[in-house]
C-alpha positions as CSV (number, residue, x, y, z in Angstrom):
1,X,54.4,-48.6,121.9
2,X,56.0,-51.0,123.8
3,X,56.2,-54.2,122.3
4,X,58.5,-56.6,121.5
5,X,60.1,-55.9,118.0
6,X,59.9,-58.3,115.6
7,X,63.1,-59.0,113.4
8,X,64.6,-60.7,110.8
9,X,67.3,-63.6,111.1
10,X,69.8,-61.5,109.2
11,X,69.2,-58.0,111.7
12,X,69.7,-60.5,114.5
13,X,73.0,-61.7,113.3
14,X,74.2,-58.4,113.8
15,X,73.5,-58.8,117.9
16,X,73.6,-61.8,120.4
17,X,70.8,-64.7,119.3
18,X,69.7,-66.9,121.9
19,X,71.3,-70.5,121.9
20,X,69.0,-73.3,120.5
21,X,67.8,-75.7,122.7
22,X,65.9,-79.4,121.6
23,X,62.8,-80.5,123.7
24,X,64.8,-83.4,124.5
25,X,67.8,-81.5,125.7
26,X,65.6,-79.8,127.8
27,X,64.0,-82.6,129.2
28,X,67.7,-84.0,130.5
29,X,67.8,-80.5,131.9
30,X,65.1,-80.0,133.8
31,X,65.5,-83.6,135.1
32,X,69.2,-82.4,136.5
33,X,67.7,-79.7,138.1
34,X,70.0,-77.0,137.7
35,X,69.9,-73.1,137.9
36,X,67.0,-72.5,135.0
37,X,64.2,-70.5,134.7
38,X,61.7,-71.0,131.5
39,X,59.8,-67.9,130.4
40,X,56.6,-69.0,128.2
41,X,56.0,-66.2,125.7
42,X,53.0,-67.8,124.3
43,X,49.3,-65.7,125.3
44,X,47.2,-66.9,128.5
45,X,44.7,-68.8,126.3
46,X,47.8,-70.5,124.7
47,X,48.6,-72.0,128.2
48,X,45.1,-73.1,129.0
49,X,45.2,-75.2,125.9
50,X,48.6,-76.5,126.4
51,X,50.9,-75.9,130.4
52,X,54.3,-76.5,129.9
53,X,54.4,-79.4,132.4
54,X,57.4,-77.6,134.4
55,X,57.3,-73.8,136.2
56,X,57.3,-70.9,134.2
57,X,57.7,-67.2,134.4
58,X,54.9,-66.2,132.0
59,X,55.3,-63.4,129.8
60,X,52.9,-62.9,126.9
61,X,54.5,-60.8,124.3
62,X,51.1,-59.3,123.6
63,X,51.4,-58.0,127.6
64,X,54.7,-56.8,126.7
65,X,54.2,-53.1,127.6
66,X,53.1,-54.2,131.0
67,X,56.5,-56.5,131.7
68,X,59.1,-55.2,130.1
69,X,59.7,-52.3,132.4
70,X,59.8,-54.9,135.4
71,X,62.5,-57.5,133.5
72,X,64.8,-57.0,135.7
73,X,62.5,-57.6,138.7
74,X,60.9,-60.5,137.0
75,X,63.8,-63.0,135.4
76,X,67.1,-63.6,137.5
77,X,70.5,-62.4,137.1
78,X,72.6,-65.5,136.8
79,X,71.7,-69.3,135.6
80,X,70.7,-70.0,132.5
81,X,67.1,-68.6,131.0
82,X,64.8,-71.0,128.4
83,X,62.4,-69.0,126.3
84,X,59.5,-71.0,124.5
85,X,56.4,-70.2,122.7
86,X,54.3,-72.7,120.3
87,X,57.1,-72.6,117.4
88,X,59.9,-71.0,118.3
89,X,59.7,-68.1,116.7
90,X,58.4,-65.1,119.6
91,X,60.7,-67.1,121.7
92,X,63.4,-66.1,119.7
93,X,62.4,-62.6,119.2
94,X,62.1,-62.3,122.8
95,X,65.3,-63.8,122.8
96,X,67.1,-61.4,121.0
97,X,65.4,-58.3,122.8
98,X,66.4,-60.2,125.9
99,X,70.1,-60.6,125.1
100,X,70.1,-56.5,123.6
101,X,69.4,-55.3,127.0
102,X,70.6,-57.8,129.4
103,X,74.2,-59.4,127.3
104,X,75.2,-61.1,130.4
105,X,72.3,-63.3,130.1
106,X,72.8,-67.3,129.3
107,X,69.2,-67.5,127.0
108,X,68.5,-70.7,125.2
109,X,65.5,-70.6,122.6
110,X,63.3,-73.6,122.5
111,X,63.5,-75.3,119.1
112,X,60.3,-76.0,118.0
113,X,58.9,-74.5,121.1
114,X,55.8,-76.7,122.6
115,X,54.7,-78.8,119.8
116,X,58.4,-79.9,119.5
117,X,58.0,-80.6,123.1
118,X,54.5,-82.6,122.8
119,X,55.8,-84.6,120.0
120,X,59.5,-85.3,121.7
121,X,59.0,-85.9,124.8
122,X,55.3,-85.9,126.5
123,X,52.7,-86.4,124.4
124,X,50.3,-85.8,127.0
125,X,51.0,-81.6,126.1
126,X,47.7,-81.2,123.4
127,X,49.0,-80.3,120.1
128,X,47.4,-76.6,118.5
């Protein structure tokens, strides 16, 4: 099958969780320009409605099956890795299954993923 498993807070608690991040906090952090990379789980037609306004590695979790053998190929092994979606919640799962087979990964979870993101800090991101 493939995909991306889908879990509960309290399974998660048992493995590494990805660190929260706030749209604003991002902002500072892209400004600063440091070692990131931000992975946009959300789905193709997602992005069309609403681009993250920065680079992203795009990975639809519903593409999972065609990515996940290629991770290591695809997402770096050191600097810090933000993972976003429209709420925050695939980002997390993704997350968590990022963390499971790569621990020595530094993964930050977008609170509130995009729409935190159009509301905090550029408006000019459509709301869905």
């Amino acid at each position: 099958h493939g995909a991306v498993p889908a879990r509960s807070q309290t399974e998660a608690m048992n493995g590494p969780t990805p660190k929260p991040l706030k749209a604003s906090e991002l902002n500072d952090w892209l400004n600063d320009n440091t070692d990131l990379t931000v992975v946009d789980v959300r789905e193709q037609q997602e992005l069309v409605i609403a681009p993250f306004p920065h680079p992203v590695k795009h990975l639809p979790l519903s593409d999972a099956e065609n990515w996940m053998g290629s991770i290591d190929d695809v997402l770096p092994n050191g600097g810090s890795i933000v993972v976003l979606c429209h709420a925050g919640v695939r980002s997390w799962n993704f997350g968590c299954w990022l963390l499971e087979n790569r621990p020595s990964l530094d993964v930050w979870n977008l609170e509130g993923g995009i729409d935190a993101w159009s509301v905090v800090v550029d408006p000019a991101v459509p709301r869905y």
